[in-house]
C-alpha positions in Angstrom: 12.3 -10.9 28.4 9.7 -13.9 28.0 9.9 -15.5 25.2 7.6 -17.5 23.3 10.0 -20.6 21.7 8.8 -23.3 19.1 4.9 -22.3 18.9 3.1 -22.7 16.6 0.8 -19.8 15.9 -1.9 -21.5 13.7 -2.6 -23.4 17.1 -2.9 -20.9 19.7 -6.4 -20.2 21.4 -8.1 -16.9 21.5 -7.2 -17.0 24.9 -3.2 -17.5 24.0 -3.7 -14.6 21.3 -4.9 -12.3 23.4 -2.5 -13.2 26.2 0.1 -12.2 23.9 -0.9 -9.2 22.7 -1.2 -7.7 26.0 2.0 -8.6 26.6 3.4 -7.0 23.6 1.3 -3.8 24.2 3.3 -4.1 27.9 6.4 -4.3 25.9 5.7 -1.9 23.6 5.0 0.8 25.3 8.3 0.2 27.2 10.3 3.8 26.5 12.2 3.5 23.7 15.6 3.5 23.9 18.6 5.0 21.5 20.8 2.9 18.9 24.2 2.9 21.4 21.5 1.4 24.6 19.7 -0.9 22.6 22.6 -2.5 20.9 24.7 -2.6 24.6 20.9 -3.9 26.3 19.0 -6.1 23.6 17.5 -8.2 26.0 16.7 -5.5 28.9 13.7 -3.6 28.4 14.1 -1.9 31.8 17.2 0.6 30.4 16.7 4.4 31.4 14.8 5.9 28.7 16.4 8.0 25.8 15.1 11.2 24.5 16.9 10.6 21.0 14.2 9.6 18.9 14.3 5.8 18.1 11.8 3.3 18.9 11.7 -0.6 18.9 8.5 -2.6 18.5 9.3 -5.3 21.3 7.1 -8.0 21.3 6.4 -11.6 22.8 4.7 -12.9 19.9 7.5 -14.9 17.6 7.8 -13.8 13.8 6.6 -16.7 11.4 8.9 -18.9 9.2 6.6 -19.6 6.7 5.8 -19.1 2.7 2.7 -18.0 1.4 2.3 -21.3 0.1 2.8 -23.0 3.4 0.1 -20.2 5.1 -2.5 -21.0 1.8 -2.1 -24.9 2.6 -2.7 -24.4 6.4 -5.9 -22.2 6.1 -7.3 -24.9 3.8 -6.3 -27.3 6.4 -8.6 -25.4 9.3 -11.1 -23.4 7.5 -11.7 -25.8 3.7 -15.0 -24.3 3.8 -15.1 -20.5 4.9 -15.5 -17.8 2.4 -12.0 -16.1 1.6 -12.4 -14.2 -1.5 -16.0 -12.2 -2.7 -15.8 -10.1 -5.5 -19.5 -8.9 -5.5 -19.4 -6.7 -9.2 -18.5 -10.2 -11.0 -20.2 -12.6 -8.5 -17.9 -14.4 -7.7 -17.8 -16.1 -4.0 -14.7 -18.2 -3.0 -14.1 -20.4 0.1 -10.2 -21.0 1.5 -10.5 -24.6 -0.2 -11.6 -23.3 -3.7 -9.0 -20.5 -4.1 -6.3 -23.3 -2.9 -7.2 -25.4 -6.1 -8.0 -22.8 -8.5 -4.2 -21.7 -7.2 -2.6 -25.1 -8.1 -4.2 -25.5 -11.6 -3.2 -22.2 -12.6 0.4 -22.8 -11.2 0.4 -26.4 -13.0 -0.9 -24.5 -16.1 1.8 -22.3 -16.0 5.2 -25.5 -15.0 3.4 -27.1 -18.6 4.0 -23.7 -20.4 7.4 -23.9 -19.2 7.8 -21.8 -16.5 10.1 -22.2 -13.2 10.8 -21.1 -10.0 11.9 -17.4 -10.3 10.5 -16.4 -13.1 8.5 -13.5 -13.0 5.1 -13.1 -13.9 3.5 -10.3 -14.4 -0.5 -9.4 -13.5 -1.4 -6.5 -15.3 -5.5 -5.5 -14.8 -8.0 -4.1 -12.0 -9.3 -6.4 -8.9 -10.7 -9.6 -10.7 -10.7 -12.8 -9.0 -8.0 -13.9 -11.7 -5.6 -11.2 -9.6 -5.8 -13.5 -6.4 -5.1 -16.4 -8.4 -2.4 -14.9 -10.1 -1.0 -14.0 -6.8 -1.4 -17.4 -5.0 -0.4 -19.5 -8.1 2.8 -17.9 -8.5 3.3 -18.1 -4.7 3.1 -21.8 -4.9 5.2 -22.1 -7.9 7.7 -20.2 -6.1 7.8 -17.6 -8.5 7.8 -13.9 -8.9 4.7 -11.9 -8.9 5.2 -8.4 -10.7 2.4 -6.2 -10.3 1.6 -3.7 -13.0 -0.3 -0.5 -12.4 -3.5 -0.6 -14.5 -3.7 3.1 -15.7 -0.2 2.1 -17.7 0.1 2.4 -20.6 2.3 1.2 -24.1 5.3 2.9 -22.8 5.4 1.9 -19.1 4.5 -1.5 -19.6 6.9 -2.0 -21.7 9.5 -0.2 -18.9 8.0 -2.3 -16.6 8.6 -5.7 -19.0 12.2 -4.9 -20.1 13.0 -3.5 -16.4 12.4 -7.2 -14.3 12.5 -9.4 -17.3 9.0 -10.7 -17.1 8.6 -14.3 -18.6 4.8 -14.4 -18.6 2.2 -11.5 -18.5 -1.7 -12.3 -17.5 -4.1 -9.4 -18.5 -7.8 -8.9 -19.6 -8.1 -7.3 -23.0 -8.8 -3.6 -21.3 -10.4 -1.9 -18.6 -12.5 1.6 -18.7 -10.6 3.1 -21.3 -7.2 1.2 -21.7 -7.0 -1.4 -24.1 -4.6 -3.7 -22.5 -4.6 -5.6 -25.9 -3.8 -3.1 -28.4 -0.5 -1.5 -25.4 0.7 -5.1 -25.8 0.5 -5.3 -29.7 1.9 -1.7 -29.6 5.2 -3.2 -28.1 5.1 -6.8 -28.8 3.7 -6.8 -32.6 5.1 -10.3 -32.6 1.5 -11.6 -30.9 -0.3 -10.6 -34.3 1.8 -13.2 -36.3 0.5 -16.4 -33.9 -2.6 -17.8 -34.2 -5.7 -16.9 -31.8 -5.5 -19.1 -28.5 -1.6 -19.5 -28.8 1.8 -18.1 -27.6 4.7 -19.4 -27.2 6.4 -15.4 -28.3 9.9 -14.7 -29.7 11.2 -11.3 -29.4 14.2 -9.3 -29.9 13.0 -6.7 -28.1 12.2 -8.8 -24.7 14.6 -11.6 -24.7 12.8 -13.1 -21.5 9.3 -13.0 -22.7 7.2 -15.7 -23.6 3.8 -16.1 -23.1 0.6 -13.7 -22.8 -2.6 -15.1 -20.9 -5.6 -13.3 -21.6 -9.2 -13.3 -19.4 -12.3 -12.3 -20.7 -15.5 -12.5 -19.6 -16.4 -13.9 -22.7 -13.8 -16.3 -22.7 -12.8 -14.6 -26.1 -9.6 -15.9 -28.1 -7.0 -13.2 -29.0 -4.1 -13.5 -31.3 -0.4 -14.6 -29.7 -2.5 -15.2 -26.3 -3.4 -18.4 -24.7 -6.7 -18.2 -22.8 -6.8 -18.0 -18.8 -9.3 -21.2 -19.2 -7.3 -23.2 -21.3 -3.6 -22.5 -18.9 -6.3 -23.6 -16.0 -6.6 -26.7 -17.2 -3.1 -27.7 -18.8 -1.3 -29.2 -15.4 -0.8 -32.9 -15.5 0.1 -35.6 -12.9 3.8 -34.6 -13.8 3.2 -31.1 -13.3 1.4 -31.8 -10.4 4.3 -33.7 -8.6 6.5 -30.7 -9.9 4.5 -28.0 -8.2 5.3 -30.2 -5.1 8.6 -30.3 -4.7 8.8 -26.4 -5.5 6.5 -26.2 -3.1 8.9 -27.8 -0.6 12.0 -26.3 -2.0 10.6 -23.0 -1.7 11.2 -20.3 1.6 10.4 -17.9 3.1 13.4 -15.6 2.4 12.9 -16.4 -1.7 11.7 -13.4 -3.6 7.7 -13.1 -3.4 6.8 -10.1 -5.5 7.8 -7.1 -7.3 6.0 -3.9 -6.8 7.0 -0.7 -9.1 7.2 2.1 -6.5 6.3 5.7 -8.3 8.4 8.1 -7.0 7.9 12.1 -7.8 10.3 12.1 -10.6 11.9 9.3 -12.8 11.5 5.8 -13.6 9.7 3.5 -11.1 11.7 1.3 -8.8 10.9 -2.5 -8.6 10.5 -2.9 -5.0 11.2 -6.5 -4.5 9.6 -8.5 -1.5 9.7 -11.9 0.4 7.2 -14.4 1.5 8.9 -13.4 4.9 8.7 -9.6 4.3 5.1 -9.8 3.7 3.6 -12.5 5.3 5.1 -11.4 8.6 3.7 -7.6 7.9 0.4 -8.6 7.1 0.3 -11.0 10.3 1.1 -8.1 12.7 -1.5 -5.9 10.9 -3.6 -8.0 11.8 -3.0 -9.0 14.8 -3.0 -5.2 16.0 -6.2 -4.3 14.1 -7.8 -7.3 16.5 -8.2 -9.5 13.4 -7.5 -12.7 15.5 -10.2 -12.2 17.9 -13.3 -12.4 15.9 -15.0 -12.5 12.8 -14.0 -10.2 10.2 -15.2 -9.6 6.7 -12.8 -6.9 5.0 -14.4 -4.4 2.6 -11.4 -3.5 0.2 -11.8 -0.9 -2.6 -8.4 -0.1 -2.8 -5.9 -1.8 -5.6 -5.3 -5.0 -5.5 -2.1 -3.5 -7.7 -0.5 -1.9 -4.1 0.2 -3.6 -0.9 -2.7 -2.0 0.6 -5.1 -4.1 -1.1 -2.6 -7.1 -1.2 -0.7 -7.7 1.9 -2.9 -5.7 4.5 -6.3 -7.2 2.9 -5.3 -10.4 1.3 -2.9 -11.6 3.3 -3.9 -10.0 6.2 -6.8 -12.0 5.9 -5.5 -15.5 5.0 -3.1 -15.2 8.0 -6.3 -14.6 10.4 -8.4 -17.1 8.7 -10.9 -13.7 7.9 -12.7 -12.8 4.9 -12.1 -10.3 2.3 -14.7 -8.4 -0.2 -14.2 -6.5 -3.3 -17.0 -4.4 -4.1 -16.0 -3.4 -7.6 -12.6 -3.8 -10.1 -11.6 -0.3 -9.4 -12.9 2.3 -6.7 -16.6 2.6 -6.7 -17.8 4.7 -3.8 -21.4 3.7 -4.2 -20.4 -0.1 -4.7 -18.9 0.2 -1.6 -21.7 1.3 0.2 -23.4 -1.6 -1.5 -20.8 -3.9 -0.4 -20.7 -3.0 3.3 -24.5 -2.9 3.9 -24.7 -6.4 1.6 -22.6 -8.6 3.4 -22.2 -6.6 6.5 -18.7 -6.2 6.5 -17.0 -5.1 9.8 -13.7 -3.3 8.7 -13.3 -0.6 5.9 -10.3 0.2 4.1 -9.4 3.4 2.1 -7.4 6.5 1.5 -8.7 9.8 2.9 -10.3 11.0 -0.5 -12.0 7.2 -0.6 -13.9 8.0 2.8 -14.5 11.3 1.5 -16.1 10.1 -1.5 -18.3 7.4 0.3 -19.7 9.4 3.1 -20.6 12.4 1.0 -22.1 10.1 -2.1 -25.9 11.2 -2.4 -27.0 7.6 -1.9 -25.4 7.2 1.6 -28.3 7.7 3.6 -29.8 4.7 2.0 -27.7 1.4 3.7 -27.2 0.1 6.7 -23.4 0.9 8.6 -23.9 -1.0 11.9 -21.7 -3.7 11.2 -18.7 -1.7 10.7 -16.4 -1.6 13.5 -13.3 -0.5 12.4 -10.6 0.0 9.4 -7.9 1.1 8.0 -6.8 4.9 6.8 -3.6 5.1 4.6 -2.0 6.8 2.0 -2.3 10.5 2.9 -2.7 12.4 6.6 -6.5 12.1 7.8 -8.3 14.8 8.7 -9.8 15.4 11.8 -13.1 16.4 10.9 -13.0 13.3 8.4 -12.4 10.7 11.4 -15.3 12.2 13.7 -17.5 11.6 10.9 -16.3 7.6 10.2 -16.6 7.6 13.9 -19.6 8.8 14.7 -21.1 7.9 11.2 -19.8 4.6 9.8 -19.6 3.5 13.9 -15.5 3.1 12.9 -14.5 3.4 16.1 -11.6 0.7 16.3 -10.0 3.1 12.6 -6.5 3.0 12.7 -4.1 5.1 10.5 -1.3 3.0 8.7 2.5 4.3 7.9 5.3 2.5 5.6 6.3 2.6 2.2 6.5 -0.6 -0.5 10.0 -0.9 0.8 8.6 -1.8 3.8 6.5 -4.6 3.2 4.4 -2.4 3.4 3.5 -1.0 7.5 6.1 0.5 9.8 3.7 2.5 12.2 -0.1 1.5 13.0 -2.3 3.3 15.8 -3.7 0.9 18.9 -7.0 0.7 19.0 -6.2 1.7 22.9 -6.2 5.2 22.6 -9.3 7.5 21.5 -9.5 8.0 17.7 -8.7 11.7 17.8 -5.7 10.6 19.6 -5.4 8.1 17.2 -5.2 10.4 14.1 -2.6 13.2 15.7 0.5 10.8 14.5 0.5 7.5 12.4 0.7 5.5 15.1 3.4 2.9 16.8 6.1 0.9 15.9 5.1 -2.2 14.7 6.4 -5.4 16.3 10.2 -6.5 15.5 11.0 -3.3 13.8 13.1 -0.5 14.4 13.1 2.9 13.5 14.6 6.2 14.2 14.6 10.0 12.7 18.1 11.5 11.4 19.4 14.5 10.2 20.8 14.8 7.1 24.3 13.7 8.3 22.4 10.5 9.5 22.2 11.3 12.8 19.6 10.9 14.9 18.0 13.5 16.1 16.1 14.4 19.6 12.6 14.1 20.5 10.3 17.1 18.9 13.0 17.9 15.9 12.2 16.8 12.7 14.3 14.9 10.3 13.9 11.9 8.3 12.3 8.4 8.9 14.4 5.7 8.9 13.3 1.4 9.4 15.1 -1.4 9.8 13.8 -5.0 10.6 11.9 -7.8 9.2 9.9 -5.6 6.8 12.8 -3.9 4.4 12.6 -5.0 1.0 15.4 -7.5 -0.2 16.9 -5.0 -3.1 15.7 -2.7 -6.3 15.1 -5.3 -8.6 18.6 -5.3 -10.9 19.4 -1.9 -9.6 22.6 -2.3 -7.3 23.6 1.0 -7.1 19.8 2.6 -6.2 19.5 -0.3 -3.3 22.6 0.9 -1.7 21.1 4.7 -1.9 18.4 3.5 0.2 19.5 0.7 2.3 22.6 1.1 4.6 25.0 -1.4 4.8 23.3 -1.8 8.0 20.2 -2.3 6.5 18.5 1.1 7.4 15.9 2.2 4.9 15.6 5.8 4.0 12.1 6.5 3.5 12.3 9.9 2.0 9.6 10.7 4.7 9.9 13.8 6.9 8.8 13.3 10.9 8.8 14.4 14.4 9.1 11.7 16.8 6.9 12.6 20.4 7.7 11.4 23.7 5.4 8.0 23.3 6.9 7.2 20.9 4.8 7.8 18.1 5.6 9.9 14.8 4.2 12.0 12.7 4.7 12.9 9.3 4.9 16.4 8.5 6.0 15.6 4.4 8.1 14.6 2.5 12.2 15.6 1.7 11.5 16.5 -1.7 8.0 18.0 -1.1 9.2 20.5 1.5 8.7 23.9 0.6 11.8 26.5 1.3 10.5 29.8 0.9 13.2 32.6 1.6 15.1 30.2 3.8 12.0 29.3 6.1 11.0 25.4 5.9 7.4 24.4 4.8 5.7 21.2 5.1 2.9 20.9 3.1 1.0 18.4 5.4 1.0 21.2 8.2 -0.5 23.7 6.0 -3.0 21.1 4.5 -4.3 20.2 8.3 -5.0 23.6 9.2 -7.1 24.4 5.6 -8.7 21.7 6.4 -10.3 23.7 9.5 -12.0 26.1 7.2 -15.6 25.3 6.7 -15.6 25.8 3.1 -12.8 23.3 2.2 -13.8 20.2 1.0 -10.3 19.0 -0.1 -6.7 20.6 -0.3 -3.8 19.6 -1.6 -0.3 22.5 -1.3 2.9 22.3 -3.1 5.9 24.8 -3.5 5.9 26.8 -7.1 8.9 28.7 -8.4 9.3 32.7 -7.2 12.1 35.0 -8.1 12.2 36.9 -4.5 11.9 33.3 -2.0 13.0 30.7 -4.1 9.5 29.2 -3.7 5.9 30.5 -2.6 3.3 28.1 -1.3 0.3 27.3 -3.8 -3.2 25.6 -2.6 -5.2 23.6 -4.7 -8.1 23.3 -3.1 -12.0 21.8 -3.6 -14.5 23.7 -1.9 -18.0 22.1 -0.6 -20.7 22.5 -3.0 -22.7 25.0 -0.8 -19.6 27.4 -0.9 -18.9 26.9 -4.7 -18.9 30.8 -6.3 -19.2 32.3 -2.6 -16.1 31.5 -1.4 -12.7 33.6 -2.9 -9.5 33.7 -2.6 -8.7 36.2 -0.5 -11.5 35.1 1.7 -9.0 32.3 2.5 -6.3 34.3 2.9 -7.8 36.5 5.2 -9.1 34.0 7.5 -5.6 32.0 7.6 -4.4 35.7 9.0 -3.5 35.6 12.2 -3.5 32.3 12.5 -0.2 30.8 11.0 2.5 32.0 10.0 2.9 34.6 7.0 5.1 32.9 4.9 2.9 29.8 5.5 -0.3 31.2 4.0 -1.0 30.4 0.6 0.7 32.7 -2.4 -1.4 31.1 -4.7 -4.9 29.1 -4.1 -6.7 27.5 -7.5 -10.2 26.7 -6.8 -10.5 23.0 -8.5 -13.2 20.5 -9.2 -12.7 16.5 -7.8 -12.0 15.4 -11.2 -9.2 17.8 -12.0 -6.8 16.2 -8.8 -4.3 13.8 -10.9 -4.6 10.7 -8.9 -2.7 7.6 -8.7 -4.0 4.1 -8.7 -4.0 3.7 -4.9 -6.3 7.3 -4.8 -2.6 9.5 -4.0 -2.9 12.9 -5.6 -0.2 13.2 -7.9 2.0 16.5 -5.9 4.7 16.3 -8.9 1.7 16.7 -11.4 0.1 19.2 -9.7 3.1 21.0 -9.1 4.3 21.4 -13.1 0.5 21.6 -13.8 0.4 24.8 -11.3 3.4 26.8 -13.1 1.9 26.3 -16.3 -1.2 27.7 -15.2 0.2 30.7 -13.4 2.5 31.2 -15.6 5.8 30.5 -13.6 7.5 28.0 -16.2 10.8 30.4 -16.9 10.8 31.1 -12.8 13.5 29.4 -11.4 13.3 28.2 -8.1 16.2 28.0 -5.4 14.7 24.7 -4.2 17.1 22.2 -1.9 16.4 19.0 -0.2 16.7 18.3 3.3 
């Protein structure tokens, strides 16, 4: 196998970039080969292929040893003056240089308040400028960045304060309709009892915390909370010195960030990463979405809060030398619109009911959709009447449809922008470079081509631990650092997967397996369905029925029934596959996440109460 020894990648030519990645798409499309062949033949790609499903993202193109930090100060050092960061609601425009020093006076500010490497801080708001800096400062200062969701509220922030033992939280007063001020007094009623424009907090009930930072707009003061301004401009020459020896102590295998995954049921998870871990995903993203080849401005109106808007936007961005765009604090499909025709963005991320949104706003007719050239679909399966449309519409044709988990930095499987988007959209894609993965049964053993079982990843990518949760880390993580995503797959003969659902959103009913995601693809067919989400409710016969929430288009709203569906899915699937129960819902009643995920645990207790099935008990098992 070539290999590619000592090189430095911020140095390599277009020419040397796209040398490599044809060699790695050589590589990778090598057949993959099973656990016992690739351990015996690491370095021979030219084994007899396997059909046991495992695949391993050979590549010529060396992982990077770096920190965030050390990426930040190198960007600065080739680009001082290019945009990085536009957030277009607040007006704020940001080049590589700028962010760098608004970065180092915030992580000065926070050494004079006290803080050290490892502490965790936590960012708690909407996309704001002050979220980047957040991130970067505490990147520098080789500390912990915690990211809070923003819809939480009094009782999950302070879960999600007591869980890591966050030293410092930075926050506007409130967004929309939380008032991140009065959650914090709710918890912490100690900030009432300092004066306004001060912290500096004692606690018994969070032994670690100390100091609240508050941004406003109006630059207001707030009881028990410095201001944003004020920590900007506390760093003195001693501090300054101090940030750079962390700076050089700090790498890349030191704890970056701590992301709070929400499972279906119970309390989240804090999913902690390394610079290594992310830095190294978001490289590889980009490299495979072509990042390294041209100009790229990123439209981005997904959370800043998940790694979607974080690692594959940010930092995707920052280890390409690209631009990124924010179009508003919190999705905005109109804004979006605005953003892409604006500043003529080129790639477009979002979630499947984002790109709904945006195509089907009324004011989409009205801007200008040439520039974009490609983008990123995550976060639930696309469907395929949705991509001709971005295609054909938006002129996405370089999309590509993105798999992982925040466990995994957060991308396992990305499509090539070699094969034709339908093509593209039929799995989630290949295994990205240096990583491993395989499906298993549920005796961990992996199973052959075409069977379905559960995804598994090891590599690079696989979070350190559970913050302080031991015994959870173990559940997931082997003790040969397998992953269990949770994720149910079928692995085809190129290699590629796709997900048919999830272990604890299968549906047994009578014995027979459904996966939702299989059901969902085919309603989608239906010309009256707009949206459509299925999940298993309680029956006294099967054990569990299949129930379909669905959103119809507004030109079938009162025409279409229930049993019109059911009639036309006759014939078609399977019996015990069409729909027991379908609910005819409106956008606005789909309980979503922050990322745009429809809540399935939510909908599911949601659909027993309405139905009435709360005293049904259901004979439910897991894979």
């Amino acid at each position: 196998m070539s290999q590619v020894a000592a090189m430095d990648l911020r140095v390599l030519t277009q020419f040397d970039i796209a040398s490599l990645e044809e060699d790695r798409k050589k590589m990778l499309y090598e057949e993959p080969i099973s656990l016992e062949e690739a351990a015996l033949n690491a370095n021979d790609v030219m084994v007899a292929p396997s059909r046991k499903s495992y695949v391993h993202g050979c590549s010529t193109v060396p992982l990077l040893f770096e920190t965030v930090g050390d990426r930040l100060r190198s960007a600065v050092d080739q680009v001082p003056d290019k945009e990085f960061l536009i957030f277009k609601r607040e007006g704020i425009r940001k080049t590589y240089s700028q962010v760098a020093t608004d970065a180092e006076n915030l992580a000065c500010g926070l050494l004079h308040l006290g803080l050290k490497k490892g502490d965790r801080i936590g960012i708690w708001g909407p996309n704001t400028y002050e979220w980047t800096t957040t991130q970067f400062a505490s990147a520098l200062a080789g500390m912990v960045l915690v990211n809070i969701n923003p819809s939480y509220q009094s009782e999950e922030l302070r879960y999600a304060i007591e869980k890591v033992g966050i030293r410092a939280l930075i926050t506007p007063p409130g967004f929309k309709k939380s008032n991140y001020y009065q959650s914090i007094k709710d918890i912490l009623p100690e900030v009432t009892l300092k004066e306004p424009g001060k912290s500096g907090i004692t606690s018994r009930n969070f032994t670690c915390f100390q100091h609240l930072i508050m941004f406003d707009e109006e630059d207001k003061i707030y009881p028990g909370a410095w201001k944003y301004t004020d920590v900007m401009k506390m760093g003195t020459e001693e501090d300054r010195h101090h940030l750079s020896k962390i700076e050089r102590e700090t790498q890349p295998d030191d704890s970056l960030n701590i992301q709070y995954t929400s499972g279906t049921t119970g309390q989240p998870k804090g999913a902690t990463l390394t610079h290594h871990n992310v830095l190294n995903n978001a490289f590889f993203v980009g490299l495979r979405a072509g990042y390294s080849e041209k100009k790229t401005i990123i439209c981005i109106p997904n959370p800043l809060y998940h790694c979607f808007g974080c690692v594959m936007g940010v930092l995707a961005a920052l280890t390409h030398l690209q631009t990124c765009v924010f179009p508003a604090p919190s999705f905005d499909a109109l804004a979006a619109l605005q953003a892409i025709h604006e500043e003529k963005c080129t790639a477009l991320y979002g979630t499947p009911t984002m790109f709904i949104d945006m195509i089907n706003h009324p004011e989409y007719a009205n801007y200008n959709y040439d520039s974009i050239r490609s983008g990123f679909i995550a976060g639930a399966p696309c469907p395929i009447t949705l991509c001709r449309r971005l295609v054909q519409d938006m002129h996405m044709t370089d999309m590509q449809v993105c798999y992982g988990t925040t466990e995994t930095s957060p991308v396992s499987f990305m499509s090539t922008r070699d094969d034709p988007p339908e093509q593209r959209i039929k799995s989630v894609g290949h295994i990205m470079d240096h990583l491993e993965a395989a499906i298993v049964d549920k005796r961990n053993c992996i199973v052959p081509r075409g069977v379905k079982g559960e995804v598994i990843v090891r590599g690079y990518s696989v979070m350190r631990c559970y913050w302080n949760s031991e015994e959870q880390t173990k559940k997931e993580i082997t003790q040969d650092r397998w992953y269990h995503t949770g994720d149910i797959a079928v692995m085809h003969d190129n290699g590629t997967i796709s997900i048919v659902g999830r272990s604890k959103d299968m549906i047994v009913r009578g014995g027979e397996n459904i996966y939702p995601t299989e059901v969902e693809q085919f309603l989608f067919k239906h010309q009256s369905v707009e949206d459509v989400h299925i999940v298993g409710v309680p029956d006294e016969r099967f054990g569990e029925v299949v129930c379909a929430w669905v959103r119809l288009h507004e030109s079938a709203e009162g025409k279409t029934t229930e049993e019109d569906i059911k009639a036309w899915c006759k014939g078609k699937i399977a019996h015990f596959k069409i729909p027991r129960y379908i609910l005819f819902k409106k956008e606005y009643e789909f309980p979503l996440t922050v990322t745009g995920k429809v809540k399935k645990f939510e909908i599911r207790e949601m659909s027993k109460i309405e139905l009435g099935l709360q005293q049904v008990v259901s004979h439910f098992s897991e894979l």
